[in-house]
C-alpha distance (Angstrom), angle and dihedral (degrees) to the residues before:
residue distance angle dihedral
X1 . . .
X2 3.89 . .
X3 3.71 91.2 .
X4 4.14 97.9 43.0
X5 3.80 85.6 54.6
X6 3.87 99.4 46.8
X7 4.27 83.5 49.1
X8 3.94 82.4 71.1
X9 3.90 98.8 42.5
X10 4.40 91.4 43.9
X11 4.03 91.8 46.0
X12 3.81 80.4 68.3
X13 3.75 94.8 82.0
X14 3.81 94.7 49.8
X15 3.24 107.4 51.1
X16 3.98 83.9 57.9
X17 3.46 82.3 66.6
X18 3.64 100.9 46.2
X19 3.59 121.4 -161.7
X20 4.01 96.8 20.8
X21 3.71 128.1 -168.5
X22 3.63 102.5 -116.9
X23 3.82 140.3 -175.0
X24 3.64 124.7 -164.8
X25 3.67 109.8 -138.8
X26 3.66 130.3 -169.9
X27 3.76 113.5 -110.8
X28 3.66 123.0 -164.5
X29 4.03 103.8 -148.2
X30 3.64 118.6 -169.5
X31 3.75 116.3 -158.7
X32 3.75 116.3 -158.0
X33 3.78 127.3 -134.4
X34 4.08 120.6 -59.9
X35 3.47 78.6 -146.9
X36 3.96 131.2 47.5
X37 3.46 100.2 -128.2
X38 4.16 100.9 156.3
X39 3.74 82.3 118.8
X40 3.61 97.2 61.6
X41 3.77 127.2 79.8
X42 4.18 106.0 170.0
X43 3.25 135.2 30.5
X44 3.89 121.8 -137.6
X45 4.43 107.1 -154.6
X46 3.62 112.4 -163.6
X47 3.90 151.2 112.6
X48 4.31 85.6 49.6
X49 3.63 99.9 159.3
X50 3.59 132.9 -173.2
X51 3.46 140.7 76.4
X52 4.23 93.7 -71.1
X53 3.57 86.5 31.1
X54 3.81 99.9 114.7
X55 4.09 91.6 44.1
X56 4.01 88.9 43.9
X57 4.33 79.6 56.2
X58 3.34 92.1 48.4
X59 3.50 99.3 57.8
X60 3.47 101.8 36.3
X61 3.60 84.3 49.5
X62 4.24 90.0 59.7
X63 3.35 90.0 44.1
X64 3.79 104.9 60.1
X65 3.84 94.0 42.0
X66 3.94 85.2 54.4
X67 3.58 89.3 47.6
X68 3.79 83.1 61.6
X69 4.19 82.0 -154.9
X70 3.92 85.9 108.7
X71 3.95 151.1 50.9
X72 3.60 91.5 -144.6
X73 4.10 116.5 -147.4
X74 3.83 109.6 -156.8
X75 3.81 132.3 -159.8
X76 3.93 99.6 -86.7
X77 4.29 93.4 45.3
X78 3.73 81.7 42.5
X79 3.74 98.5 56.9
X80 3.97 86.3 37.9
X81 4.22 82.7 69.1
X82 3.73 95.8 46.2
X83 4.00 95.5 41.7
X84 4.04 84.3 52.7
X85 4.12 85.1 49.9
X86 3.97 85.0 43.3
X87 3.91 84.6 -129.1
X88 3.94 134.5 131.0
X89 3.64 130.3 -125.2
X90 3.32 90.5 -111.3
X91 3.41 91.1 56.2
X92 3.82 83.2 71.7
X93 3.99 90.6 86.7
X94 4.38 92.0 71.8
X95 3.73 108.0 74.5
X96 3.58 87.4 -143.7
X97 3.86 86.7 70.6
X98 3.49 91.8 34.3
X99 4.09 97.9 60.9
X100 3.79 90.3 44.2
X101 3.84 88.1 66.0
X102 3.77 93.1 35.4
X103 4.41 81.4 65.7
X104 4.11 82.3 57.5
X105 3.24 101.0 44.0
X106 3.99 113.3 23.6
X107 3.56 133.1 -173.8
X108 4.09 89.3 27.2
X109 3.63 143.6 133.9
X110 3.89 130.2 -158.4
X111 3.39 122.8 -138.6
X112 3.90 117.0 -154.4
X113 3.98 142.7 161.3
X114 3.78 144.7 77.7
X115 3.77 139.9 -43.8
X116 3.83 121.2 -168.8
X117 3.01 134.5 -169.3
X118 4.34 141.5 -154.9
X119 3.71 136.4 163.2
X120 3.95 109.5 -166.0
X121 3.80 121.4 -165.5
X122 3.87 132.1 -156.5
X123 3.42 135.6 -175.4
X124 3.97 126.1 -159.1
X125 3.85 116.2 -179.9
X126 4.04 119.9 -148.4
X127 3.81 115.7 -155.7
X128 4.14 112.0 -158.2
X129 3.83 146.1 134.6
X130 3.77 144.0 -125.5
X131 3.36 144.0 167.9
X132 4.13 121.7 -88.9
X133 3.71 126.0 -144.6
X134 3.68 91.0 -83.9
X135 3.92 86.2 55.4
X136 4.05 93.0 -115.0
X137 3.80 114.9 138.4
X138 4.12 114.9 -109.9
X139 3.77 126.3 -168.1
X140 3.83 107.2 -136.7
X141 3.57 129.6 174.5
X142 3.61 126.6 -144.8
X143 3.46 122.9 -151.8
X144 3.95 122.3 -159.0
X145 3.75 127.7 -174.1
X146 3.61 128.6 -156.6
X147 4.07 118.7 -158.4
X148 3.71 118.7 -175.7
X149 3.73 132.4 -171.0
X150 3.59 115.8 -152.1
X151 4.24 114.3 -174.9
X152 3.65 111.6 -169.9
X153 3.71 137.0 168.4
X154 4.00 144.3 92.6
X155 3.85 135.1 -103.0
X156 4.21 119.1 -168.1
X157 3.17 117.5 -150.7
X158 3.71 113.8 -135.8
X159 3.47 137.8 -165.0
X160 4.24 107.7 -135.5
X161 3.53 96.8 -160.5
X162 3.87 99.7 57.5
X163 4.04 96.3 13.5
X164 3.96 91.1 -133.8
X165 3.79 116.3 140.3
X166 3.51 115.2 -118.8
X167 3.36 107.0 -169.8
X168 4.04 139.9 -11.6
X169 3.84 113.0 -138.1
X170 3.80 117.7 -163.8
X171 3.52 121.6 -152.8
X172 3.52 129.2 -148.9
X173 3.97 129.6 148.2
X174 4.19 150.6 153.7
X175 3.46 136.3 -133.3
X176 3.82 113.7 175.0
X177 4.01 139.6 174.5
X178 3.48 130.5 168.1
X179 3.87 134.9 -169.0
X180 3.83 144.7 -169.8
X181 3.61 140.0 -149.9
X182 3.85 138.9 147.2
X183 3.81 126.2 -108.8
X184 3.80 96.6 19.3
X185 3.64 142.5 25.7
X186 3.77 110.6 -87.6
X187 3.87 124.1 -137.3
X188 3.80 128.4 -109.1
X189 3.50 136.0 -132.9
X190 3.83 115.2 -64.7
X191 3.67 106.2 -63.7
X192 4.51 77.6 -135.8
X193 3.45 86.3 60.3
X194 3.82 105.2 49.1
X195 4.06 85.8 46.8
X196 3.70 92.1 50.5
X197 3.64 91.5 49.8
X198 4.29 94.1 41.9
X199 4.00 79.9 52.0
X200 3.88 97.5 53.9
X201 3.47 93.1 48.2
X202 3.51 86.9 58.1
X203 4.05 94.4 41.0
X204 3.99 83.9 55.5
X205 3.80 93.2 48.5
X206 3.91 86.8 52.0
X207 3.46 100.8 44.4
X208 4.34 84.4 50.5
X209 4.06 86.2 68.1
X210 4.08 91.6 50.3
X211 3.68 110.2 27.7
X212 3.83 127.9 45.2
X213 3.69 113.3 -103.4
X214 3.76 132.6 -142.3
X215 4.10 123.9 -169.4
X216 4.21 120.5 163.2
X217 3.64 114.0 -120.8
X218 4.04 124.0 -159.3
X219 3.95 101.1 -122.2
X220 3.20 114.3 -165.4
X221 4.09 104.9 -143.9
X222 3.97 118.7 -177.3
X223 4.37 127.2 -133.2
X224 3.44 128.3 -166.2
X225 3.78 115.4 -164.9
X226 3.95 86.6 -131.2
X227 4.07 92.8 60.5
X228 4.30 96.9 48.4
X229 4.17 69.4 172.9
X230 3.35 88.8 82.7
X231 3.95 106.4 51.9
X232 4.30 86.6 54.4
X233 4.18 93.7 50.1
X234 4.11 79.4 47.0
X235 3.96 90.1 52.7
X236 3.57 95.0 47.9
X237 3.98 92.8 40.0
X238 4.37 84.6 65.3
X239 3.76 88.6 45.0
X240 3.94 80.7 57.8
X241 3.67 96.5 -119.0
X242 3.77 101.3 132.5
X243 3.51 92.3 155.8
X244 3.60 91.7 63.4
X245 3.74 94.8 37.1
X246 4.30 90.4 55.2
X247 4.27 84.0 48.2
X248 4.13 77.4 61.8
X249 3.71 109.2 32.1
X250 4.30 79.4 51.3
X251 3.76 88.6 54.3
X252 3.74 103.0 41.1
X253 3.88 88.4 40.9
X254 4.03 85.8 57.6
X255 3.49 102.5 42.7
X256 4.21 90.1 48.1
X257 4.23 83.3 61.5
X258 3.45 84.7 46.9
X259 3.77 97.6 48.7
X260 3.67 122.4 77.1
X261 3.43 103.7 -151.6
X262 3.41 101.9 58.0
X263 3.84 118.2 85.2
X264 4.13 130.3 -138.1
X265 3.70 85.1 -90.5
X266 3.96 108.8 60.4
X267 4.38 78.9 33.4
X268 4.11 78.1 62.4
X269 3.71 101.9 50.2
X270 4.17 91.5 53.4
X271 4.12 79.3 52.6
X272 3.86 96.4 41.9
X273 4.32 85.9 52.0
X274 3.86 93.7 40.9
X275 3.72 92.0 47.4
X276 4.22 93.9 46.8
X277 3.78 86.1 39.4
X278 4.08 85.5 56.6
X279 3.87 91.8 41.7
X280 3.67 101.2 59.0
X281 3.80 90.3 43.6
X282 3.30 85.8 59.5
X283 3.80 98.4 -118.3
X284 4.01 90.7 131.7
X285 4.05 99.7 160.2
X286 3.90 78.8 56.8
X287 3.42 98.5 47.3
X288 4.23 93.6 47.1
X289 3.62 82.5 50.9
């Protein structure tokens, strides 16, 4: 939301200059954590109910050891703990069982819920004609199915050691395919493989509130042949150096004031790069100013 507004406030500067030169560079963003989770070493999976619960655990599961931002405790070493504490699971819900295990396993969180999962189908039948070979008209009907996977469900995030909840992540996602054929009804994908895709969306969207997150975003940064400044803050912008490249944007921006030749429009463009170079470093007071 932050960065759909500040699009509208930075296209200010550009359309001062009009019909810019522009480049679209690739940007590397990194997003931090939803959730602060500097505290937090190892990662206890367990109590995932639902009917895609075990295959959401699973793939959360490979993606916080690939992550490498985790030692990641699963169900079995889990249980190990609690059967050495001769306590349950749900035993997990008093605090006084809850800090005993936090002594075991420090500096943890435990992750627990549901994941569901649904694949709905719809048919919708077209009747038409059109000519054969021959020329003659034919009615034909076209049939076209619709399947949708819909994964659902919630996971808190927990902190063992104290028992407080540190967040509440909702999941909701889509997977969808559709197909066509005449005379019958065709089939869709796998209804397996539109749930396993619906439940890696939702993996992703969990692993966004504990991991740091990086995506590349086509940014589209302006020249002017009168400010060469701007084509080097550019190059170092793709080598993702945006601290460097706002050092430059700052300088050519200044010395375009400064510079009487150069109209309000190229002084725009060194704005336009220094406030996208601020954006996407996620300096965004900076940038609106």
């Amino acid at each position: 939301m932050r960065r759909s507004c500040l699009s509208f406030v930075i296209l200010a500067p550009l359309s001062l200059a009009g019909c810019a030169s522009t480049q679209r560079v690739p940007i590397k963003v990194v997003h931090p954590a939803e959730i602060d989770m500097s505290a937090y070493r190892q990662v206890a999976i367990s109590g995932i109910k639902g009917n895609m619960g075990q295959d959401f655990s699973d793939h959360l599961k490979e993606l916080l050891i690939g992550s490498g931002q985790f030692k990641v405790v699963d169900r079995q070493q889990l249980q190990h703990i609690l059967d050495q504490l001769k306590i349950s699971q749900s035993d997990l819900v008093d605090p006084r069982y809850r800090r005993k295990v936090g002594r075991l396993i420090s500096g943890a969180v435990w992750l627990t819920g549901h994941a569901e999962g649904r694949v709905e189908s719809q048919v919708k039948q077209e009747d038409f004609t059109r000519r054969d070979k021959n020329k003659k008209e034919i009615a034909v009907t076209l049939f076209t199915r619709s399947c949708t996977a819909t994964g659902s469900g919630s996971v808190d995030i927990i902190s063992i050691e104290t028992g407080e909840i540190l967040a509440t992540k909702i999941l909701r996602s889509q997977c969808s395919d559709k197909a066509s054929a005449e005379k019958a009804a065709p089939d869709c994908k796998s209804e397996a493989a539109l749930l396993e895709c619906a439940q890696k969306q939702n993996v992703a969207a969990l692993g966004r509130a504990l991991i740091p997150w990086s995506e590349t975003k086509m940014v589209p940064f302006a020249k002017d042949s009168q400010i060469p400044q701007l084509e080097e803050g550019i190059r170092h912008a793709e080598m993702g150096e945006l601290a460097e490249a706002v050092k430059i944007f700052q300088g050519a921006a200044a010395a375009a004031e400064e510079n009487s030749k150069i109209k309000a429009a190229g002084i725009a463009k060194a704005y336009w790069n220094l406030g996208l170079t601020y954006e996407y470093s996620d300096r965004y007071d900076e940038a609106v100013a």
